[in-house]
C-alpha positions in Angstrom: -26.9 -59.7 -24.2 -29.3 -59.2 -27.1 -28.2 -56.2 -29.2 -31.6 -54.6 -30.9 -30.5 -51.9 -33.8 -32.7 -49.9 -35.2 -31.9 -48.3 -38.8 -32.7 -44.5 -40.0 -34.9 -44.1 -42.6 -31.5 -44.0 -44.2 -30.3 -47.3 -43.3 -27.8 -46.4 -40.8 -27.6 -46.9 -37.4 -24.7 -46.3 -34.8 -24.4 -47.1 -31.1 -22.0 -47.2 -28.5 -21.6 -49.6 -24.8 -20.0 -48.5 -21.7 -19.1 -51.2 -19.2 -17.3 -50.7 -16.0 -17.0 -53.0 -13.1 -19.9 -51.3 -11.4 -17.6 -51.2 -8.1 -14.1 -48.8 -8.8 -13.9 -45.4 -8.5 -12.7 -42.7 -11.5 -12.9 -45.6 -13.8 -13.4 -42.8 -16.7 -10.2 -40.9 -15.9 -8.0 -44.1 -15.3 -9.1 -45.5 -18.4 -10.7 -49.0 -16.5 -13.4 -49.5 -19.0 -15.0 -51.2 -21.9 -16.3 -49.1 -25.0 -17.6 -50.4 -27.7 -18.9 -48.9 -31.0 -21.9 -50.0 -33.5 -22.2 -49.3 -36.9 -25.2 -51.1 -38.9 -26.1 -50.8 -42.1 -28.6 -52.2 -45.0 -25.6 -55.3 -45.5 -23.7 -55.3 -42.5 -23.6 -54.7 -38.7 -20.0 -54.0 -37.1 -18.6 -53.7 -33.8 -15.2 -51.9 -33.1 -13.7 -52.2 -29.2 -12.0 -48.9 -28.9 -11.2 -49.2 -25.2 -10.7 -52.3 -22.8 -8.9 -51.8 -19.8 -6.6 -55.9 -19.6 -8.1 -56.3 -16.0 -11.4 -55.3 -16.6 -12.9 -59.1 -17.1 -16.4 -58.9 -19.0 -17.5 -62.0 -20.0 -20.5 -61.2 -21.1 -21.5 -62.5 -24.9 -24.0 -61.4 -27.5 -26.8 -64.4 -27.7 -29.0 -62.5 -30.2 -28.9 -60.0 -32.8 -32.2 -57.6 -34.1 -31.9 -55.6 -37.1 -35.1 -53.7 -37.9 -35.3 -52.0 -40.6 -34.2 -53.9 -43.6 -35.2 -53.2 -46.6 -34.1 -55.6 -48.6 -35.2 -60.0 -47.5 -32.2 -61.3 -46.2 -31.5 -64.7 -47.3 -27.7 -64.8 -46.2 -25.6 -64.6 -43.0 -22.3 -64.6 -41.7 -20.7 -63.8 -38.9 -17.0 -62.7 -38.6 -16.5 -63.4 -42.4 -16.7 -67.2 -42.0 -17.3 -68.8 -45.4 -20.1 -71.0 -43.5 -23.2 -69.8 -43.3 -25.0 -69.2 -40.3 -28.6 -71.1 -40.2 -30.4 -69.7 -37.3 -32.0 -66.4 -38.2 -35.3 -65.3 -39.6 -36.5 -62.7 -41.1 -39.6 -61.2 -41.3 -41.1 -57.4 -42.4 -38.1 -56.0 -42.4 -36.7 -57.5 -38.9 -33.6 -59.8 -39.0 -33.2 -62.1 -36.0 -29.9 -63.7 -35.4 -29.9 -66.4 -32.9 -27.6 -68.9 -30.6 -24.6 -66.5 -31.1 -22.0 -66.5 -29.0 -20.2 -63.6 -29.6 -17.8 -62.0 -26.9 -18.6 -58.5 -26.0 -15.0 -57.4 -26.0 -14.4 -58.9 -29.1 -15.1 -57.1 -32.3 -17.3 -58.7 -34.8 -18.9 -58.4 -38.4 -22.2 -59.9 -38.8 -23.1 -59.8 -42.7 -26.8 -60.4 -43.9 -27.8 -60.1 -48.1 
């Protein structure tokens, strides 16, 4: 996937994903899902699985990240609170662009840009 966020004038953003297995039946009611919140800010962009049914098998990753709307030039990034640094992103008028991720989709994550 490539995940585009788009901050408020506030610097806020939220989001959500739904992912079922695009073949069951009542996969609401029976709880056979994936859900996953977003919550972006001016620093930081979060993700918090709130549902994933065990045999539900999505193994889809997040390859790139857009944040638009930064107000501040990022010079810094890390992802998942790793004391390395991660190297390929760019930034430009207020776009951050966060390439050759791998992150797992029903995995939660913490990217961090300064």
């Amino acid at each position: 996937y490539v995940l585009d966020v788009y901050l408020s004038s506030a610097g806020q953003s939220f989001g959500e994903l739904y992912s079922d297995d695009g073949v069951s039946q009542h996969t609401i009611s029976h709880d056979q899902f994936l859900y996953v919140k977003f919550n972006a800010t001016q620093e930081f962009l979060r993700s918090e699985v709130t549902l994933r049914f065990p045999g539900h098998n999505n193994e889809n990753k997040i390859k790139e990240i857009n944040v638009r709307g930064l107000t501040n030039h990022t010079k810094q990034v890390t992802v998942n609170n790793s004391e390395d640094e991660w190297s390929d992103f760019t930034f430009k008028d207020g776009v951050l662009t966060v390439k050759s991720l791998e992150l797992p989709i029903v995995e939660a994550f913490m990217l961090t840009y300064r």
